[in-house]
C-alpha positions as CSV (number, residue, x, y, z in Angstrom):
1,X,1.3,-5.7,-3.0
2,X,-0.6,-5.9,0.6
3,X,-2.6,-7.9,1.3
4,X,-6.6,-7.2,1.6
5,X,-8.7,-8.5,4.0
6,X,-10.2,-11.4,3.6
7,X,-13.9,-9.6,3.1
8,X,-12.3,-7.4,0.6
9,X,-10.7,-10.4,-1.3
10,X,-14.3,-11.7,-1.4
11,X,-15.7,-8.2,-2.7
12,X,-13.4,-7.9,-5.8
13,X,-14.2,-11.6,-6.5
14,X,-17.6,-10.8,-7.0
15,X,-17.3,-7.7,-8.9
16,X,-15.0,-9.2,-11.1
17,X,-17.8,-12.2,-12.2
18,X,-20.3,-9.3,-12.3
19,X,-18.1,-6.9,-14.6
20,X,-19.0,-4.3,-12.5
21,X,-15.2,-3.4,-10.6
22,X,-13.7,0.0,-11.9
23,X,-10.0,-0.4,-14.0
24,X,-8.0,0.4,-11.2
25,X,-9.7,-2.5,-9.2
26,X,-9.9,-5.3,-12.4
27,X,-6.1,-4.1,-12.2
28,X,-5.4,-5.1,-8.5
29,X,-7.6,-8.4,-9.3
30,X,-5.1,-9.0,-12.6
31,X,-2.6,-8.8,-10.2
32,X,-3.9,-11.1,-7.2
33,X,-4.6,-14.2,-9.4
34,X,-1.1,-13.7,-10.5
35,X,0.1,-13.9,-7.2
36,X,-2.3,-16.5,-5.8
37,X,-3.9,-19.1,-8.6
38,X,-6.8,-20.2,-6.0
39,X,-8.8,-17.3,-6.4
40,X,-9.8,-18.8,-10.0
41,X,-11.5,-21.7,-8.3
42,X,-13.1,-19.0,-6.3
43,X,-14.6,-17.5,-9.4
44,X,-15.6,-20.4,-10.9
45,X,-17.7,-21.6,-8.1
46,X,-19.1,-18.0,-7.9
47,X,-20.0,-18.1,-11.6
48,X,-22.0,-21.4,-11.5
49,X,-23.8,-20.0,-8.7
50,X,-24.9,-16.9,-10.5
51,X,-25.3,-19.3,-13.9
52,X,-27.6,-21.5,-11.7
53,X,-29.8,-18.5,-10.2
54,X,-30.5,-17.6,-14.2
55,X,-31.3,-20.8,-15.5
56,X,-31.7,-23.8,-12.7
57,X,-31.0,-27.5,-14.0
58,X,-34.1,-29.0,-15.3
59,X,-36.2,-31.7,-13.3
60,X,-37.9,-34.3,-14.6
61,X,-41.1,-34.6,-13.1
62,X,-42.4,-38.0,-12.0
63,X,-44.7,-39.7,-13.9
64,X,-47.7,-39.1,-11.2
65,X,-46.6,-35.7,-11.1
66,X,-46.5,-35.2,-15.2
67,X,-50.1,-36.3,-15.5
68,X,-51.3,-34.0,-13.0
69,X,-50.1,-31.4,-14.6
70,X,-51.5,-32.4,-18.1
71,X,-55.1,-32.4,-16.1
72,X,-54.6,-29.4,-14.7
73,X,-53.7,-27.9,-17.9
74,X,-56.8,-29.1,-19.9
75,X,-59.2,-27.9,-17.3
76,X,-58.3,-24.7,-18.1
77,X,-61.6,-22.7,-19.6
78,X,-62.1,-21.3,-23.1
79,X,-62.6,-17.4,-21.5
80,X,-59.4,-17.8,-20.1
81,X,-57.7,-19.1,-23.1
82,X,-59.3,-16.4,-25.3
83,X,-58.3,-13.4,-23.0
84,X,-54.4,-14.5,-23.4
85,X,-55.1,-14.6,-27.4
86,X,-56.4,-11.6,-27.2
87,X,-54.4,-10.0,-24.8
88,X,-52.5,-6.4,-26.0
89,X,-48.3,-6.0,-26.6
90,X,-48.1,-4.8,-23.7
91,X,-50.1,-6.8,-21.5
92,X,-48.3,-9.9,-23.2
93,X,-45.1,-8.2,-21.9
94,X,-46.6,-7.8,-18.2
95,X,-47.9,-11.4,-18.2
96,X,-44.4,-12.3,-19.8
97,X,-42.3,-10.8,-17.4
98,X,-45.1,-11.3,-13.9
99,X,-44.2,-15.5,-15.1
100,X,-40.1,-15.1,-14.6
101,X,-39.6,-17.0,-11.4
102,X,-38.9,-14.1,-8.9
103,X,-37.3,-15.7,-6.1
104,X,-34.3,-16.5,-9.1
105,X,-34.6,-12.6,-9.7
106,X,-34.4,-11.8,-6.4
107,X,-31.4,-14.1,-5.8
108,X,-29.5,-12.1,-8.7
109,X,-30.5,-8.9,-7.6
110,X,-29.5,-9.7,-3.7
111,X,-26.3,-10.7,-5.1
112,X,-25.9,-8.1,-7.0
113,X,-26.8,-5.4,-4.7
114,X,-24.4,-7.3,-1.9
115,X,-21.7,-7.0,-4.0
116,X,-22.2,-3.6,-4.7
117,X,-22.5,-2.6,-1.2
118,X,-19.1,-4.7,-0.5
119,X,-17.2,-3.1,-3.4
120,X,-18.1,0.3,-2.0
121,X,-17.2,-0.4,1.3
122,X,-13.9,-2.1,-0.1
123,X,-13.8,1.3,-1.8
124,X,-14.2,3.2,1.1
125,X,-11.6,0.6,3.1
126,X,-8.9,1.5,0.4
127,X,-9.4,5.3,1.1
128,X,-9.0,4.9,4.9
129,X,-5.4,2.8,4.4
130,X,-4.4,5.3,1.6
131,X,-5.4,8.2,4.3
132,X,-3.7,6.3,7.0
133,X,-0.8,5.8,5.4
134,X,-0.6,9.4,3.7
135,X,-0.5,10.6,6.9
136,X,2.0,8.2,8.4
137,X,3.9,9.2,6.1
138,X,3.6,13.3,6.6
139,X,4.5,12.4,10.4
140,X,7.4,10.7,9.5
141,X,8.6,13.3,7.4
142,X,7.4,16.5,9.7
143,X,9.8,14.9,12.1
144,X,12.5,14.2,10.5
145,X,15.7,16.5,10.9
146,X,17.6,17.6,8.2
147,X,21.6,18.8,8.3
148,X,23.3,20.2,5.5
149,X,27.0,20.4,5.4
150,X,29.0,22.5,3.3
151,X,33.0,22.5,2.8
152,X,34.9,24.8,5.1
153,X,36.8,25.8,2.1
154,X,33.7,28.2,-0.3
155,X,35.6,27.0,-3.5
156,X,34.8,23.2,-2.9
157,X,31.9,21.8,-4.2
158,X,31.7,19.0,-1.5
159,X,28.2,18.8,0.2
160,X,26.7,16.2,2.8
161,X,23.1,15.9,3.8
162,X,22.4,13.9,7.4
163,X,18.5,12.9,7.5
164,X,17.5,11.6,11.0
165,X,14.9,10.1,12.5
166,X,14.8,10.8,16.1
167,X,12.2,8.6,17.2
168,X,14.1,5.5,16.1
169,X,17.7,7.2,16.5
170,X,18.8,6.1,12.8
171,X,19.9,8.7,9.6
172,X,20.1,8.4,6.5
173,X,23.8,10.0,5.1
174,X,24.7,11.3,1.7
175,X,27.8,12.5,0.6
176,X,29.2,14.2,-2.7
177,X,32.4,15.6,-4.4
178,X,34.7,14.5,-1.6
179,X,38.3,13.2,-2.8
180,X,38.8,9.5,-2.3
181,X,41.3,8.7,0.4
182,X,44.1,6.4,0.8
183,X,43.6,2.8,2.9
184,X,44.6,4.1,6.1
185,X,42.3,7.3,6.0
186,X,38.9,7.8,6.5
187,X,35.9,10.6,6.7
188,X,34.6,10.8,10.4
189,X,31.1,12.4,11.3
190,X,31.6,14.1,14.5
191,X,28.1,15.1,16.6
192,X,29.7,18.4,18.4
193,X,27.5,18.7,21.6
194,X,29.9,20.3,23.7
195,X,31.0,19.6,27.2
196,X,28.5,20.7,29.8
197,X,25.7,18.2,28.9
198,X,24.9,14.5,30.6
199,X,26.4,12.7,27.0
200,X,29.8,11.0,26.9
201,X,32.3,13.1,24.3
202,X,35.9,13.3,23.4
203,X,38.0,15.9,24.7
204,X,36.2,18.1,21.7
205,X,33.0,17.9,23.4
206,X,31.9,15.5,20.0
207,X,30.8,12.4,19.2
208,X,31.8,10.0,17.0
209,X,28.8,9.1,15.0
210,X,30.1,7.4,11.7
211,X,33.4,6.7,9.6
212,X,33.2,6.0,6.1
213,X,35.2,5.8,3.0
214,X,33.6,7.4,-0.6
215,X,33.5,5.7,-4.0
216,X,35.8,6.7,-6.9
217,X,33.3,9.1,-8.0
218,X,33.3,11.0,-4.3
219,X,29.7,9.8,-3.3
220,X,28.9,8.1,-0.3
221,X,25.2,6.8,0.8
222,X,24.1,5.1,3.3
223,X,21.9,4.2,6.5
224,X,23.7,4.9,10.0
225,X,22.9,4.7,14.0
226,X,22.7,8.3,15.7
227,X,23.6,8.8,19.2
228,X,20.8,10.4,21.7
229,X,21.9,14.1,21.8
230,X,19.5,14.2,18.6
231,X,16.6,12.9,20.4
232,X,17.5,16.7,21.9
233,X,18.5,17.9,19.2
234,X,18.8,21.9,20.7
235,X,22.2,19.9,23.1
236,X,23.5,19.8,19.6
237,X,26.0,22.5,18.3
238,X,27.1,21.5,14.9
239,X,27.4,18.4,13.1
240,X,30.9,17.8,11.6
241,X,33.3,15.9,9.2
242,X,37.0,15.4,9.4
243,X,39.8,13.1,8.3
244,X,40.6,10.6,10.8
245,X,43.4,7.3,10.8
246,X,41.6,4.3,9.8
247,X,43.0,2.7,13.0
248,X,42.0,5.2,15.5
249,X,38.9,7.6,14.5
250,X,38.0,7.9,17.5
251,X,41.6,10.4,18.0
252,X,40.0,13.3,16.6
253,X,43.2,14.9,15.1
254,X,41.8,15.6,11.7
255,X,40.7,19.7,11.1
256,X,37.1,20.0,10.2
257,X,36.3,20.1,6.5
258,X,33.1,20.0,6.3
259,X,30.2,21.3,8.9
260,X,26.9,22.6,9.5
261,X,28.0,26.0,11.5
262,X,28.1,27.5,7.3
263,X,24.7,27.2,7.3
């Protein structure tokens, strides 16, 4: 998993003690205590925070203060004590709720309407990287170049797909249905760019790019270095495989077997 920004981190924090973060995002949060246990003492404290905004601790009032009060309360005249008796439903409700200490409301409400504001833009943050990297991505991929080999011989079903990269000069290399071959053989992957261009080749006018050995199965996989003629890749004339001696590829006596000039 990546990790978030520290803002974000924050965000899903509070919408997780507010219940108000979407399944995907309680999810991610599932995952990130996992991952990092210290993120419960960050809920905690947030949830005594939001517990002490609803109902404060209560304070005992001084003595002085406490008889004050009790004046104050007594003074109180008999109209105003017989308008509250009398008072409708529904104005009982009004005085009810104008008596809830607002600045405790307030507090919840800012908190609340923080959080949502930070889980949206968290929302929105998430889109952007998922954007960014979907189109990373499709870059990657649109400049990739893709060569297919097929066996010289039509009633072989050996096949070899070279993936490159030319930006970072690195392929990717899969092989099938080619026979095994004894120790001192092995398959050679020739780049065939020909003689009249500024590139150092064999008397072939090729490259060796890779030699490789296949599984018992005839598969072969795997991740190689590409030489610069495919950061041009119009120098290139075909892209090759042969048979070579373990201890000197680089000869170039095998015949080709498999190519790209088939396709």
């Amino acid at each position: 998993m990546s990790t978030l920004p520290p803002e974000c981190e924050q965000l899903l924090v509070s919408g997780y003690v507010l219940g108000n973060l979407s399944p995907a995002e309680a999810l991610l949060f599932k995952e990130m205590l996992t991952e990092n246990p210290d993120l419960i003492e960050q809920v905690t404290a947030m949830q005594e925070a939001l517990d002490l905004a609803y109902a404060p601790p209560e304070v005992t009032p001084t003595a002085t203060l406490r008889d004050r009060i009790l004046i104050a309360a007594s003074s109180q005249t008999a109209n105003t004590q017989a308008a509250l008796s009398t008072a409708s439903n529904s104005e009982s409700t009004v005085t009810s709720k104008s008596k809830l200490p607002w600045n405790k409301i307030l507090g919840v409400i800012a908190i609340a309407a923080i959080t949502t504001l930070g889980i949206a833009n968290y929302r929105l943050w998430e889109s952007i990287q998922t954007a960014q990297t979907t189109d990373t991505q499709t870059d990657t991929q649109s400049d990739q170049l893709t060569y297919l080999l097929k066996s010289e011989d039509a009633a072989k079903k050996s096949t070899a797909k070279l993936v490159v990269s030319p930006d970072r000069l690195n392929a990717t290399l899969n092989v099938n249905n080619l026979p095994p071959l004894p120790p001192e053989k092995a398959y050679a992957l020739w780049t065939v760019v020909g003689k009249d261009v500024p590139y150092t080749t064999d008397e072939k006018g090729a490259i060796l790019t890779a030699v490789f050995q296949v599984n018992d199965s005839g598969y072969f996989a795997q991740e190689i270095a590409v030489p610069q003629p495919y950061l041009e890749p119009k120098t290139i004339k075909i892209v090759a495989i042969t048979v070579e001696d373990v201890s000197a590829p680089q000869a170039h006596q095998g015949s080709i077997l498999m190519s790209t000039q088939n396709n």
